[in-house]
C-alpha positions in Angstrom: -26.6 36.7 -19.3 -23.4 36.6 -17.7 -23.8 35.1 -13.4 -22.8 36.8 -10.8 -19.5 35.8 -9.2 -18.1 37.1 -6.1 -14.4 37.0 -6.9 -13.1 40.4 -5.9 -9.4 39.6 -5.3 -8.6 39.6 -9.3 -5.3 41.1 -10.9 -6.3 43.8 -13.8 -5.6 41.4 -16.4 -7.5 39.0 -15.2 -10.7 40.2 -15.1 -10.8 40.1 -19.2 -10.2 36.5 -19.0 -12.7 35.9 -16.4 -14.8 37.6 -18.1 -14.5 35.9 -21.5 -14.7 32.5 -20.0 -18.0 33.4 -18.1 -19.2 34.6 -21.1 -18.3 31.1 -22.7 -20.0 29.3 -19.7 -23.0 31.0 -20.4 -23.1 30.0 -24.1 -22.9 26.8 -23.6 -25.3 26.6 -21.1 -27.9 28.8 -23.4 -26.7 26.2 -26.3 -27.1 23.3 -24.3 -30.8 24.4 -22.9 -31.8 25.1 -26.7 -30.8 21.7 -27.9 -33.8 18.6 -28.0 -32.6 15.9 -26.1 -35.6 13.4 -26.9 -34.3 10.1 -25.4 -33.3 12.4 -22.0 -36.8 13.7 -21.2 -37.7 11.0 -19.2 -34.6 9.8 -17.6 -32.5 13.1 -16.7 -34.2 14.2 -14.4 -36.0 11.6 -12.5 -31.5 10.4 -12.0 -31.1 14.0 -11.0 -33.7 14.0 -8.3 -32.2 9.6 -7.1 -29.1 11.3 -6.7 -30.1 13.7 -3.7 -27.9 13.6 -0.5 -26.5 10.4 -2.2 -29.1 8.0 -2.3 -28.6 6.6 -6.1 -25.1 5.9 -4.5 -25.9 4.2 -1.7 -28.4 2.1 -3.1 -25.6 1.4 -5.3 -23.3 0.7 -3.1 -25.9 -1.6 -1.2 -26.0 -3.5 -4.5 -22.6 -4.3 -5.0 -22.1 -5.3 -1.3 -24.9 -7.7 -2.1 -22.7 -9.3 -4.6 -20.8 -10.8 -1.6 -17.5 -11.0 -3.1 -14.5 -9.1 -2.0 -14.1 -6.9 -4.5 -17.2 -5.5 -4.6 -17.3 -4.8 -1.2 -14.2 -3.2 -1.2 -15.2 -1.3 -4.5 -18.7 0.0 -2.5 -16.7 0.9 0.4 -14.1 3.0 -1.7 -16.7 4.5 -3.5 -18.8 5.5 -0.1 -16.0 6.8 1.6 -15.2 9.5 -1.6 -18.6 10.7 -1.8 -18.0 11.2 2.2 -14.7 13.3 1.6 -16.0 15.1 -1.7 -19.3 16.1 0.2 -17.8 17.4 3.1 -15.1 19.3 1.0 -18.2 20.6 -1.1 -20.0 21.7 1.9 -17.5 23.2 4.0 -14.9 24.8 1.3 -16.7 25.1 -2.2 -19.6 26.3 -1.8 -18.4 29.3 0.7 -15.2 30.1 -1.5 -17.3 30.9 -4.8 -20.5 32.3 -4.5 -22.2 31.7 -7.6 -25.9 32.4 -8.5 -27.6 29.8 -10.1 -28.4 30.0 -14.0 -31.9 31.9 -15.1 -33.9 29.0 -16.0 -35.9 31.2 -18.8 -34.1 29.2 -21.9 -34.6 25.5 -20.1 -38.5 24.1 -21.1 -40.4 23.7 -18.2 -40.6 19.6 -18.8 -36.5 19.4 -18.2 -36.7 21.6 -14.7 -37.0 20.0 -10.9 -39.9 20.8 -9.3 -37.8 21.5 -5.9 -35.3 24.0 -7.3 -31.7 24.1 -5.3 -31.3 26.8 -2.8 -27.2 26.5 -2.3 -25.3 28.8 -4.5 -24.4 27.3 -7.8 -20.4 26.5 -7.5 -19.1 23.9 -7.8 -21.8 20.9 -8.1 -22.7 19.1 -5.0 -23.9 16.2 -7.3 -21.3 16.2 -9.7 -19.0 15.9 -7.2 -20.6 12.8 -5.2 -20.8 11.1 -8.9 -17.8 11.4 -9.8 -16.4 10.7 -6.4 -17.9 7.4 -6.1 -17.3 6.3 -9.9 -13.7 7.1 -9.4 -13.4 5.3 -5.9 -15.0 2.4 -7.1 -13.1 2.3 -10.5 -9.3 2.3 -8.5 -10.5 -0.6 -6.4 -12.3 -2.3 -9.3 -12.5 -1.2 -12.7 -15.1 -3.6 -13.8 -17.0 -2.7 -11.3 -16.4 0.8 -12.9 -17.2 0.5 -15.7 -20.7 -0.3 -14.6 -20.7 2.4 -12.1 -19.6 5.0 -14.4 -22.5 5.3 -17.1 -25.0 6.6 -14.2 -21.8 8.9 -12.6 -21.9 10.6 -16.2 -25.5 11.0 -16.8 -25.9 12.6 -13.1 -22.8 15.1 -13.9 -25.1 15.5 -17.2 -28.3 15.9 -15.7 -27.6 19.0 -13.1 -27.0 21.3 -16.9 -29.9 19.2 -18.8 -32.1 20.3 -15.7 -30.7 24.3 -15.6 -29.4 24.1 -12.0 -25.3 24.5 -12.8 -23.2 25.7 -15.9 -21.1 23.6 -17.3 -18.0 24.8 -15.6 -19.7 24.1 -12.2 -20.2 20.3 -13.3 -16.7 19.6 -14.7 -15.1 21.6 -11.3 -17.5 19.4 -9.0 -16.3 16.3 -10.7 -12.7 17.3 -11.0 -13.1 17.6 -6.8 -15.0 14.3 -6.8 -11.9 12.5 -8.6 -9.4 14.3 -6.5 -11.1 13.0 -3.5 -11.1 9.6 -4.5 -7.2 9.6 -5.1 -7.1 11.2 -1.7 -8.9 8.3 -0.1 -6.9 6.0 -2.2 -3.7 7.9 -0.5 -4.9 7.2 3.3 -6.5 3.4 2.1 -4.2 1.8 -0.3 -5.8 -0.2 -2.9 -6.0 -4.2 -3.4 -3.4 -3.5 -6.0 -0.8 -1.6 -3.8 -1.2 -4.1 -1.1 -1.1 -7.2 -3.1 2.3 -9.4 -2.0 5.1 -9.7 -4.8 4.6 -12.7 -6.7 8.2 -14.3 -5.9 9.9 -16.2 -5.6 8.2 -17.9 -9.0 7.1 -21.4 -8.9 7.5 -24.5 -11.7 3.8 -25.7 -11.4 1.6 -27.2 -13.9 -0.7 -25.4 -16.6 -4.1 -27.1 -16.6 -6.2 -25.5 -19.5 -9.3 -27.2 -18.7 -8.3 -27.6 -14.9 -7.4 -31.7 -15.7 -5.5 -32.9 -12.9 -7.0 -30.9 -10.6 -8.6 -32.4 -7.9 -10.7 -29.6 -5.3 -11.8 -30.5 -1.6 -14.8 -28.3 -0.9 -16.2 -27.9 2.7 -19.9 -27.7 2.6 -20.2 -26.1 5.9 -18.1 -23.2 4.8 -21.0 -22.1 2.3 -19.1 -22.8 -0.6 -22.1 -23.9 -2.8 -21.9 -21.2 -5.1 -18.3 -21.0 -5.7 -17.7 -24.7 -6.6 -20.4 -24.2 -9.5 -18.5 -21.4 -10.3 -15.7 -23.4 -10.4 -16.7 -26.2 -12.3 -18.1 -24.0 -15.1 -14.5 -22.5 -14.8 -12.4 -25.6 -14.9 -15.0 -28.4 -16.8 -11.6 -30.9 -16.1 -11.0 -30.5 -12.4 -13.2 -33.0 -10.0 -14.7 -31.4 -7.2 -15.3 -33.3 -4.1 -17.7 -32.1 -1.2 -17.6 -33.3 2.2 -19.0 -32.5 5.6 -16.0 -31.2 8.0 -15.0 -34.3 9.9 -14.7 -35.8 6.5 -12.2 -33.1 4.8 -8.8 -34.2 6.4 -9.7 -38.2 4.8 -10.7 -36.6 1.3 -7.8 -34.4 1.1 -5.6 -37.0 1.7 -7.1 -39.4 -1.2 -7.1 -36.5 -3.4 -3.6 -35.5 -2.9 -2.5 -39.4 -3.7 -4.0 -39.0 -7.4 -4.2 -35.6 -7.9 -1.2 -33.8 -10.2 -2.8 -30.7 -8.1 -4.5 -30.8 -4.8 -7.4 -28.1 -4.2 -9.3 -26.5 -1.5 -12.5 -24.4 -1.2 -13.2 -23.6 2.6 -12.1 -21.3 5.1 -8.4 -20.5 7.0 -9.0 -23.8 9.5 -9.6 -26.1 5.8 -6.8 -24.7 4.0 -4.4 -25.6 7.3 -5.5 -29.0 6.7 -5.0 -29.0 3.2 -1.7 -27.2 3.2 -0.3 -29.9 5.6 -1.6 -32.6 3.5 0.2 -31.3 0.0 3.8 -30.2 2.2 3.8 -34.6 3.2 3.0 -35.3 -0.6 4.7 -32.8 -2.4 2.0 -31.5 -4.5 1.3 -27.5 -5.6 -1.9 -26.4 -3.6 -4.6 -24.7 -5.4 -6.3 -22.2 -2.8 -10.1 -20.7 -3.2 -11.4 -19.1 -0.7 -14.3 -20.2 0.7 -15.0 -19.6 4.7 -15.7 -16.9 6.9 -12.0 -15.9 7.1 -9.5 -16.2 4.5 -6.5 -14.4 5.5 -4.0 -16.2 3.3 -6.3 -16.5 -0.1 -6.5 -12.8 0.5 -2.9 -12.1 1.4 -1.9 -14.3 -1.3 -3.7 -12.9 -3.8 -6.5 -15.0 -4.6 -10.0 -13.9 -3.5 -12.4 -15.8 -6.1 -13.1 -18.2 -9.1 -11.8 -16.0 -11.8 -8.3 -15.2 -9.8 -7.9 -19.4 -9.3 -9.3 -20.2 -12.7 -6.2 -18.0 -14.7 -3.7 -19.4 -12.6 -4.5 -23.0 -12.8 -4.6 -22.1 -17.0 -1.4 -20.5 -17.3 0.6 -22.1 -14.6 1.1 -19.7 -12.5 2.3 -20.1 -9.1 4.9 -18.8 -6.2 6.8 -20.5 -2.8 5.9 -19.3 0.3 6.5 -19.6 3.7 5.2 -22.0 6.5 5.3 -21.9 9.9 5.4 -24.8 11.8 4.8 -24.9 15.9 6.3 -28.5 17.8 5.5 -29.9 21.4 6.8 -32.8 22.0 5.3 -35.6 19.9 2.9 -33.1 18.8 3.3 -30.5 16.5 1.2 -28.6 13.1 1.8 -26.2 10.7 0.4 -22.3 10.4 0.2 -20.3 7.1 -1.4 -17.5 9.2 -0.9 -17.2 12.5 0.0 -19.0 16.1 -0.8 -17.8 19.4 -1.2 -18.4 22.7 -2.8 -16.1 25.6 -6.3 -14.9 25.4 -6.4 -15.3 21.7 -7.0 -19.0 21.7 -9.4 -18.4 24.5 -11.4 -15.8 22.2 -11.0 -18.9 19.5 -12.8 -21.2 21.5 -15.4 -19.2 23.0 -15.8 -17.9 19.5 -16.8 -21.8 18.2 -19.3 -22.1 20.8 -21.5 -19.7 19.8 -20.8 -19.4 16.0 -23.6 -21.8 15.4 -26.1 -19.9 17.1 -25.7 -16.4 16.7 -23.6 -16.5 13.6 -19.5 -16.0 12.7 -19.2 -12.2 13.6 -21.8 -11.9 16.6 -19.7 -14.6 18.1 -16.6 -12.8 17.4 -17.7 -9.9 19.3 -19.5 -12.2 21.9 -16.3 -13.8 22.8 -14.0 -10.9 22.5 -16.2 -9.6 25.3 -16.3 -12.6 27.8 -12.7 -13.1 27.5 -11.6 -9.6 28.2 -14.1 -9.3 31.2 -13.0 -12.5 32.7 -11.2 -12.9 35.5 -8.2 -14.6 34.9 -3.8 -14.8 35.4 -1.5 -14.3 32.3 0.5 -17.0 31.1 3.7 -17.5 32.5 6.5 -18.1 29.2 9.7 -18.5 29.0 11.7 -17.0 26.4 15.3 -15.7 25.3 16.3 -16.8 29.1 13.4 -15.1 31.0 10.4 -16.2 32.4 7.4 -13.7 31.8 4.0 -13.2 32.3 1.6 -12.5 29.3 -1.6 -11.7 28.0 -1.0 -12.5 24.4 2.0 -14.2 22.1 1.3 -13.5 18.6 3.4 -14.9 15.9 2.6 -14.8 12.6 3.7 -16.3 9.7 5.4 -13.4 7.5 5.5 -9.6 8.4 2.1 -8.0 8.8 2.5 -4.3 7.8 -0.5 -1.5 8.2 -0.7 0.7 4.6 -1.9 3.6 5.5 -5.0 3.4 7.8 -5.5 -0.6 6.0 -5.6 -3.3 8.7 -2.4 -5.1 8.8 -1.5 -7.5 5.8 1.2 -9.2 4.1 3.4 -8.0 1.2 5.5 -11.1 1.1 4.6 -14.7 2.1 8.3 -15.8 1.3 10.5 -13.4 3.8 11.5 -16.0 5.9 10.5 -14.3 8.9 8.1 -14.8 12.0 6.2 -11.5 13.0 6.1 -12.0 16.9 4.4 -9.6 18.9 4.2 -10.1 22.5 1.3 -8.0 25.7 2.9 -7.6 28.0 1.1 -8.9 31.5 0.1 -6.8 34.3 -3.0 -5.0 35.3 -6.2 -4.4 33.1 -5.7 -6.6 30.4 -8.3 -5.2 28.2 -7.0 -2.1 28.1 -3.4 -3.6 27.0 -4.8 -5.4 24.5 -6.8 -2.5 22.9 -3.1 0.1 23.2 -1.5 -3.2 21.4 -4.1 -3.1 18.6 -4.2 0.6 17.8 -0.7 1.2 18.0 -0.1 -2.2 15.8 4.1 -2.6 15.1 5.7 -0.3 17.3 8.8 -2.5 18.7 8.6 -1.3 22.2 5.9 0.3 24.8 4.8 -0.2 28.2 2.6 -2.4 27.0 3.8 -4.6 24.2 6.7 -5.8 22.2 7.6 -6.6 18.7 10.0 -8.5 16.9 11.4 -10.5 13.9 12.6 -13.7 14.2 13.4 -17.1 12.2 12.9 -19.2 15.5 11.3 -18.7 18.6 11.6 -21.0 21.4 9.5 -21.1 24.2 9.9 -22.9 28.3 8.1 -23.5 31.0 4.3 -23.3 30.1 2.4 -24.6 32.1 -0.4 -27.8 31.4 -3.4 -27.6 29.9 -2.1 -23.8 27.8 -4.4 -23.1 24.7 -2.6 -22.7 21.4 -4.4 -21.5 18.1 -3.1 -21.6 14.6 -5.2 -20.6 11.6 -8.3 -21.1 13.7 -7.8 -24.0 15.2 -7.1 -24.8 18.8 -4.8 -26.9 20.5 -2.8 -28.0 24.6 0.6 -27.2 24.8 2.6 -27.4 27.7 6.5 -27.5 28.4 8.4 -26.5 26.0 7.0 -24.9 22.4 9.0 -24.0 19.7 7.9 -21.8 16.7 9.9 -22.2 13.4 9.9 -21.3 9.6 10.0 -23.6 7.1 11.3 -21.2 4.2 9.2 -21.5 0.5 8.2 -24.7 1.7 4.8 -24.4 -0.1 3.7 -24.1 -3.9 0.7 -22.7 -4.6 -1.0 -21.2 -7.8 -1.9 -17.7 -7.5 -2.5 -15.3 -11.1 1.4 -13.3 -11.4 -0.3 -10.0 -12.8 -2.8 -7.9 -11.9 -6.4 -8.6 -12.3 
């Protein structure tokens, strides 16, 4: 029986071919009822019925995000925000453009059919859509996460003919929608691998097969239990030493004197440490992230065991930048960033309450306080003028936003400091939030940006907070921020994963 589509704007010609391929649809549908799928009976439809208004997938998703590594969260996230775009695409275009009845369910036996029947019309598939949306989202972010995924994406797209509720064309147009919408998220939110720095400029660094040589420095507070199994499982040669944080700086230092490679599990304010440590003893630094935040693991290109683990075998490694900040007799280096302002304030306050309420409740806690409270901008001199501000910002390479991606770095070797200055003035919150949305504009009302190799600093006053890569720091006088060009080797995997 050929369905009823409402498809009245149709050349002469046309009609025949319509027509014939309707006629097709319906034969396979017919075909496809009259066939005895034995080992289907008892899963089809119960995965039919999961995947309603996209609960299969977010219990997937849910899943994956359990895993607690980057990847997968990203992969969940990507696959999420397809279904999302293919839903409301379904809902709002496809199901109104073709008005499709839904197939006579006299040739499907009675065991195979829902017991709620669909009510929409039958063009294209809802479900087939969401499947393939969130197998193809997840697959461009991950594909062994993918490959997983996709078995239950195919047996969903399956199941809505198995159970008689859509031809076959409706599936394969649903999921031809659903893939389309992941490479149009992918299009707005660039993928790991688009915004992964260029591996340059290429390092000389050691290939340890069994990870011999390799000695790690693993802060326990950072919750890096799991990873340094990992690790040693990994690399059965490398020694792995754990410490409680006042301890870290004095066993990074004793590792770096025997070690051909020094290594680091922790978070942005351990790898600092660490970085400083291998720059005085010229040793390559192995990086694995391990803390709360881990901007340059990320940025570099290295977000677990596995990515660490290749390198370390096959010698791979790059240079990359340093920045260094100097105050008189004191000074420090920053692979991420240095500021001074209400950042370092937010830094502090942040640490207070970190241990009670937890990393990102404190990060909103303090972001709070610090914008409410009641205070002066810093006075700064700089390129011969004295200025008021809320915020300096420099960070250590150009950050650059990919699409609607938060700001990250495509090269950790372009000699550059990414300064961004807020202006002072009235409501400081406010200027801080037009400074965040608008990210690198080079001039407004309210903020500056610019690229420099050197930044020199006058006039600020005692007692001024400085962070870098976390930590905080008094400054006062002057303050110079510098680059110290490819100063660092670290390992990190030269192809993609």
């Amino acid at each position: 029986m050929s369905p009823d589509v409402d498809l009245t704007v149709l050349k002469p010609g046309a009609h025949a071919v319509r027509d014939r391929l309707l006629a097709l649809d319906s034969r396979l549908f017919e075909f496809a009822a009259e066939r005895n799928w034995p080992a289907a009976e008892p899963v089809l439809p119960r995965l039919s019925r999961s995947a309603n208004h996209g609960v299969l997938w977010f219990a997937t998703a849910a899943a994956m995000a359990a895993v607690r590594t980057p990847r997968a969260r990203r992969a969940a996230a990507r696959g999420l925000a397809s279904l999302s775009l293919a839903s409301l695409t379904i809902n709002t275009l496809g199901k109104r453009s073709v008005r499709r009845t839904r197939p006579a369910l006299d040739p499907v036996p009675l065991v195979r059919q829902l017991k709620r029947q669909p009510i929409t019309t039958s063009f294209p598939s809802g479900h087939s859509a969401s499947a393939a949306a969130f197998a193809a989202g997840v697959a461009l972010e991950s594909p062994s996460w993918g490959a997983v995924v996709a078995p239950a994406a195919f047996s969903v797209v399956m199941s809505r003919v198995y159970t008689g509720v859509h031809f076959p064309s409706d599936v394969l147009a649903g999921a031809a929608l659903g893939v389309g919408a992941a490479f149009a998220v992918r299009r707005l939110v660039p993928t790991r691998a688009q915004v992964l720095p260029a591996a340059r400029p290429r390092a000389d660094v050691p290939s340890l097969p069994d990870g011999e040589g390799l000695v790690v420095v693993s802060n326990t507070a950072s919750g890096t239990a799991d990873r340094v199994r990992a690790l040693r499982e990994s690399l059965s040669g490398a020694e792995v030493v754990e410490c409680e944080p006042a301890d870290v700086r004095d066993a990074l230092e004793k590792a770096a004197a025997r070690a051909r490679v020094l290594g680091v599990c922790g978070g942005d304010g351990t790898v600092n440490t660490a970085a400083e440590i291998a720059l005085r003893h010229g040793v390559p630094l192995a990086v694995l992230p391990g803390g709360t935040l881990n901007h340059f693991a990320y940025d570099l290109g290295v977000e677990g065991v596995r990515d660490l683990s290749r390198a370390v075998r096959e010698g791979e490694g790059v240079r990359v930048d340093v920045g260094r900040f100097a105050c008189g007799e004191r000074q420090g280096v920053f692979l991420n960033t240095c500021s001074l302002g209400v950042y370092p304030e937010l830094v502090r306050e942040r640490e207070r309450w970190s241990s009670r309420i937890g990393g990102w409740p404190a990060g909103v806690l303090a972001a709070l306080r610090v914008v409410r409270a009641d205070r002066h901008p810093l006075e700064a001199g700089f390129r011969g003028e004295c200025r008021p501000l809320w915020l300096l910002f420099a960070g250590n390479g150009t950050y650059h936003r990919m699409g609607l991606a938060p700001g990250r770095r495509r090269d950790l070797a372009d000699g550059r400091l990414d300064v961004r200055v807020v202006h002072g003035g009235r409501r400081p919150a406010l200027r801080l939030l037009a400074a965040a949305v608008a990210g690198p504009l080079t001039r407004s009302p309210a903020h500056a940006a610019v690229q420099v190799h050197r930044l020199d600093l006058t006039g600020v006053a005692p007692g001024t907070l400085l962070a870098y890569d976390g930590e905080v720091t008094e400054v006062a006088g002057e303050v110079t921020l510098e680059k110290l060009p490819e100063a660092l080797t670290v390992y990190r995997p030269l192809t993609g994963n």
